[in-house]
C-alpha positions in Angstrom: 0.0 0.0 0.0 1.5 3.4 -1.1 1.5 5.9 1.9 -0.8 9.2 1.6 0.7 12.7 2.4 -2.5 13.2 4.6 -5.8 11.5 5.8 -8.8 13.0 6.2 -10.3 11.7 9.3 -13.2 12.3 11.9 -11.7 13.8 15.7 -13.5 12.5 18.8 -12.0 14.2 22.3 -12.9 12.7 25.5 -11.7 11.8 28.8 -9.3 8.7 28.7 -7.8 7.4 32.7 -4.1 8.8 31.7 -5.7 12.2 31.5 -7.5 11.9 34.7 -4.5 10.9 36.3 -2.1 13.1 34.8 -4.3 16.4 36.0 -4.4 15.1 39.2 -0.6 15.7 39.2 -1.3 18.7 38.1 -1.5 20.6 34.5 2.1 21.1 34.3 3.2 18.0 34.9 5.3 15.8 32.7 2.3 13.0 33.3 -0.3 15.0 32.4 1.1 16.9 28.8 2.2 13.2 28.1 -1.6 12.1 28.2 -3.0 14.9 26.5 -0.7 15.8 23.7 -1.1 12.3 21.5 -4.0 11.1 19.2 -5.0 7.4 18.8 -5.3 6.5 15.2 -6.1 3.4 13.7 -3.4 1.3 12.5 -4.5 1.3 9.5 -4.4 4.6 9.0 -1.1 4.7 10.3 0.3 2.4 7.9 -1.6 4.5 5.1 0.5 7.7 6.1 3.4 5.7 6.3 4.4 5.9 10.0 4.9 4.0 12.9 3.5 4.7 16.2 5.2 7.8 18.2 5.8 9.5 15.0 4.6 12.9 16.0 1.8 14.5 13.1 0.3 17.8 12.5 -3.6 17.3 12.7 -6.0 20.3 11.3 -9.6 20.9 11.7 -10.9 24.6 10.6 -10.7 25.8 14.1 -6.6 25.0 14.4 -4.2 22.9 13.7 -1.4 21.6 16.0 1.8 18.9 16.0 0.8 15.5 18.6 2.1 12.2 18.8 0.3 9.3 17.2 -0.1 6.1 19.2 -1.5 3.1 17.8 -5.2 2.6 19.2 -6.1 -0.2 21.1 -9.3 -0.2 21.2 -10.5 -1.9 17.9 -10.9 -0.7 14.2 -11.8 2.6 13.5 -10.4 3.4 9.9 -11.0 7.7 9.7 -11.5 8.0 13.2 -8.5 9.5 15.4 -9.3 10.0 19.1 -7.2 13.5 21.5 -8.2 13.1 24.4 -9.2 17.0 26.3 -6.8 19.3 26.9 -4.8 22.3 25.8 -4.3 20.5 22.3 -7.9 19.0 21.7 -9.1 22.5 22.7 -6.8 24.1 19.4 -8.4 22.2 17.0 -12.5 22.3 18.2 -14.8 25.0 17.8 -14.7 27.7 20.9 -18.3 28.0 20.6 -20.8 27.0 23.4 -23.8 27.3 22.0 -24.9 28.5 25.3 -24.2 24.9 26.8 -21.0 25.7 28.7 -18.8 23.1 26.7 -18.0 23.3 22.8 -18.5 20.6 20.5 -15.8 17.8 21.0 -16.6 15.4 19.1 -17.3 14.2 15.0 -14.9 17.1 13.9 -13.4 16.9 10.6 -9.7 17.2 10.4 -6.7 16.3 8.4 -3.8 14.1 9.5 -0.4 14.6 8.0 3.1 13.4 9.1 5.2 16.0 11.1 8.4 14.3 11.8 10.8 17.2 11.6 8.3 19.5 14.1 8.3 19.4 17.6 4.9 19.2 19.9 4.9 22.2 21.5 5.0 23.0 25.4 2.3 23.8 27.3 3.8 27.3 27.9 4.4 27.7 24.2 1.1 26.2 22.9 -0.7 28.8 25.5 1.5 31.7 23.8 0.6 30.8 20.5 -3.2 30.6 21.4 -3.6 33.8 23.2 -0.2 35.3 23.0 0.0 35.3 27.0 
C-alpha cells in the first residue's frame, strides 16, 4: 500500500484514565502533557500515512491545527477516526463556541492528519503563547 501525504479523518475528544490521572498531578506535569498531547489513530491509518506509532503528526480541523504524537489505538478498528483526548491541544483544534451549553462541541470534527516528523509538539507554555499570546 502506497503511503498518503494526509488523511482526512473524523476527531473525537474525550476523557481517557491517563488524563484523569495526569491532572491530578497537576497541569504542568510531565504526566499529564504526556496524556493529553497524543492522538490514537487506527493502524490502519497509520500504515496509510506511512508511520509508525510515536511519529509525531500535524492534525488540522478549521478551528486550528497543531503537531501530537500518534499512538496506535487499542481499542479496535476505526479506519478515519482518530481519538485526542481533552486538553490544551484538543481544545486548538475544536470549535470555541458554546452554544450556550458551557462546553463546545468535541466530538465528529473533521480534520486532516499529516506526518510531522521534523516539528516538535509544543510545550504547554508555548502552545498557551501561540493561542492567546500570553
Amino acid at each position: 500500500m502506497q503511503a498518503k501525504s494526509k488523511l482526512l479523518v473524523t476527531l473525537v475528544t474525550g476523557r481517557t484514565i491517563e488524563q484523569g490521572v495526569g491532572k491530578e498531578q497537576g497541569k504542568t506535569s510531565k504526566e499529564y502533557v504526556e496524556s493529553v498531547s497524543i492522538c490514537f489513530v487506527d493502524s490502519e491509518d497509520l500504515k496509510k500515512l506511512g508511520i509508525k506509532e510515536k511519529t509525531n503528526v500535524l492534525v488540522s480541523t478549521k478551528y486550528g491545527s497543531v503537531v501530537i504524537k500518534a499512538l496506535r489505538s487499542l481499542c479496535g478498528s476505526h479506519p478515519g477516526v482518530i481519538f485526542v483526548p481533552y486538553g490544551p491541544w484538543a481544545n486548538v483544534l475544536v470549535c470555541p463556541e458554546t452554544d450556550s451549553i458551557g462546553m463546545p462541541s468535541m466530538k465528529g470534527i473533521p480534520a486532516q492528519i499529516v506526518p510531522a516528523v521534523d516539528k516538535p509538539i509544543l510545550s504547554l507554555k508555548m502552545l498557551l503563547k501561540r493561542q492567546f499570546g500570553k
